[in-house]
Structures are given as C-alpha cells and as structure tokens.
N, C-alpha and C positions, 0 to 999 in steps of 0.2 A: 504494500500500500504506500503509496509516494505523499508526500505532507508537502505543506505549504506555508510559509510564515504570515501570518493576518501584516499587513501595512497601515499605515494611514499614517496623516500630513500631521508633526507635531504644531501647529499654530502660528501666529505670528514673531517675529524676532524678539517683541519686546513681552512675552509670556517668560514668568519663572521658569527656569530649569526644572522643577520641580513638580510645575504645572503640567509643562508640556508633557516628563516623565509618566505621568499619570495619566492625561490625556492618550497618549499611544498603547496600540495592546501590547499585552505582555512579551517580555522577551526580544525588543526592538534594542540597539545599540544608539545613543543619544550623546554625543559630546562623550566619550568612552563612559559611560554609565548604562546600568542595562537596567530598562522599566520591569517594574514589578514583574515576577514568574512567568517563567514562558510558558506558553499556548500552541499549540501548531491546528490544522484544520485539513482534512483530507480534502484530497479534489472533486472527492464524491459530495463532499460537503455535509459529510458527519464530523460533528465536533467532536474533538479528544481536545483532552488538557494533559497529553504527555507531556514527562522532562526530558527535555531535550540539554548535550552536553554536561550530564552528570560529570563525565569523566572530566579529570583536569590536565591541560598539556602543560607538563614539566617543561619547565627553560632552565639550562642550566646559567652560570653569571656571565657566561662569556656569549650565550645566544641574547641575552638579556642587552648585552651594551650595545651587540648589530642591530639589532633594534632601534634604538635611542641612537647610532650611527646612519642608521637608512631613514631616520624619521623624515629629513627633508624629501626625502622621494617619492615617502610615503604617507607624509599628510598634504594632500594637492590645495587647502584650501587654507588661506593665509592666517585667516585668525583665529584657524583650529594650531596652526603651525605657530604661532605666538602664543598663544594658551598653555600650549606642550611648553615651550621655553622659558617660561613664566613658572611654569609646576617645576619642571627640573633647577632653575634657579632657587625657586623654595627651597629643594629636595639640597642642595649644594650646602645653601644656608644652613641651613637645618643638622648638616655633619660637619662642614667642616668653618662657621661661624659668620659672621656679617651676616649683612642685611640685606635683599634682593631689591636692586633698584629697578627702573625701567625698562622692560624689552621696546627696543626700535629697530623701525628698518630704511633707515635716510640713503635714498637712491643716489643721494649726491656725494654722497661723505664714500663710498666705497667700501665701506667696510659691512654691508651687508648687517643679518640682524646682530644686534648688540643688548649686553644685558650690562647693566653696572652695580655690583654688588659695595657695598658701604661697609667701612671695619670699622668693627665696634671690637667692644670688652671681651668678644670669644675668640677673637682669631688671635692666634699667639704673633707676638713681640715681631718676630721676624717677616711677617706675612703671610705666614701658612702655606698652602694650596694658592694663594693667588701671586706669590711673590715669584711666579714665572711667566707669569704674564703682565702685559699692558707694562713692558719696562722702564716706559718712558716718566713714571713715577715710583720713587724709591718710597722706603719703610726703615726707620728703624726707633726701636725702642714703642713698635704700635703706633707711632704716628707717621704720617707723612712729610718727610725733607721737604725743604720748602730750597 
C-alpha cells in the first residue's frame, strides 16, 4: 500500500512559527521543526495515523560537520541560510564564549556573509577560538590593542 504525506500552505509570513506549526498537518518539516505527529493517508484515501521514521539515522561527528560544511548548497533560500548562521553562531557562543553579533551579507564589502561575535568575561585572556581569525585586530590580556 503506497502512502502519501497530507500538505497544505502554512499561512502568511507574518503568522507565529508556532501558529503556522499547528496550522499544517502532522509531520510536515517547517523552518527544520516538525509539526505535531505525523499522519500519512493512503491513495485509496483510507486514513491511517501510522508512524512514520521511528527509526533514527545515526550521524556520526565527522558526517555531522559535512553537513554544517555543505549547508550553503544546501539551504537555497537566503534567510533560511542566515537563520542556520545565526543558530551556529549561538551554538559557537555558547562553547566557546562571547557574544553573537550580526549575521550580514554586504554584496559590496566582498567578504560574503559575516557574523561578528563580541568578547566578553568567557573567552579566555588570549582570545580563544577567535584569536585566528579577523587578525587585523589583536587581544591581549581580554581586551582589544588599541
């Protein structure tokens, strides 16, 4: 018996995330969140409320980075693709200190999108994880050389 995912249009732009989530049937993929319980619907059009993908796909840490490496290829839509770089900036902050400033992407500046992270009280003395990049500003002692 071949199945079918129910569809339908989440709403306007300016609806909750939240909303929309709940507005769509079950088991749709929304902004990488998945609306309450999936549903599937035969072609014959007898409803079933099977589960679908019980099972989980293992990634192991090195299939996990080609991921987050291919993301630009593989989010075609730009402020899904700023979203992602705004979350992994979180995710940076979050381990290894500072603050997550603005993601931008100034066509004219050349340097394509840019995120700028703030050192505060967590990043150690020397600059951490960021003190190999952006070298055209030094660190020491946690502040900025002037």
């Amino acid at each position: 018996m071949r199945t079918r995912l129910l569809v339908r249009t989440a709403g306007s732009a300016k609806t909750p995330m939240a909303a929309k989530l709940n507005a769509m049937p079950a088991g749709i993929c929304f902004q990488g969140r998945m609306s309450p319980g999936p549903k599937t619907e035969t072609y014959a059009g007898n409803a079933s409320k099977e589960r679908i993908g019980n099972m989980p796909k293992i990634l192991k840490d090195k299939e996990m980075i080609d991921i987050i490496r291919r993301a630009p290829q593989e989010l075609d839509d730009t402020d899904h693709y700023q979203k992602f770089l705004e979350a992994l900036g979180d995710l940076i902050a979050e381990h290894f200190g500072g603050a997550r400033g603005t993601v931008t992407n100034d066509p004219g500046d050349g340097l394509g999108y840019t995120c700028g992270f703030h050192i505060n009280e967590c990043v150690p003395a020397d600059g951490g994880v960021y003190r190999k990049y952006d070298r055209d500003v030094t660190w020491k002692d946690g502040k900025e050389e002037q």
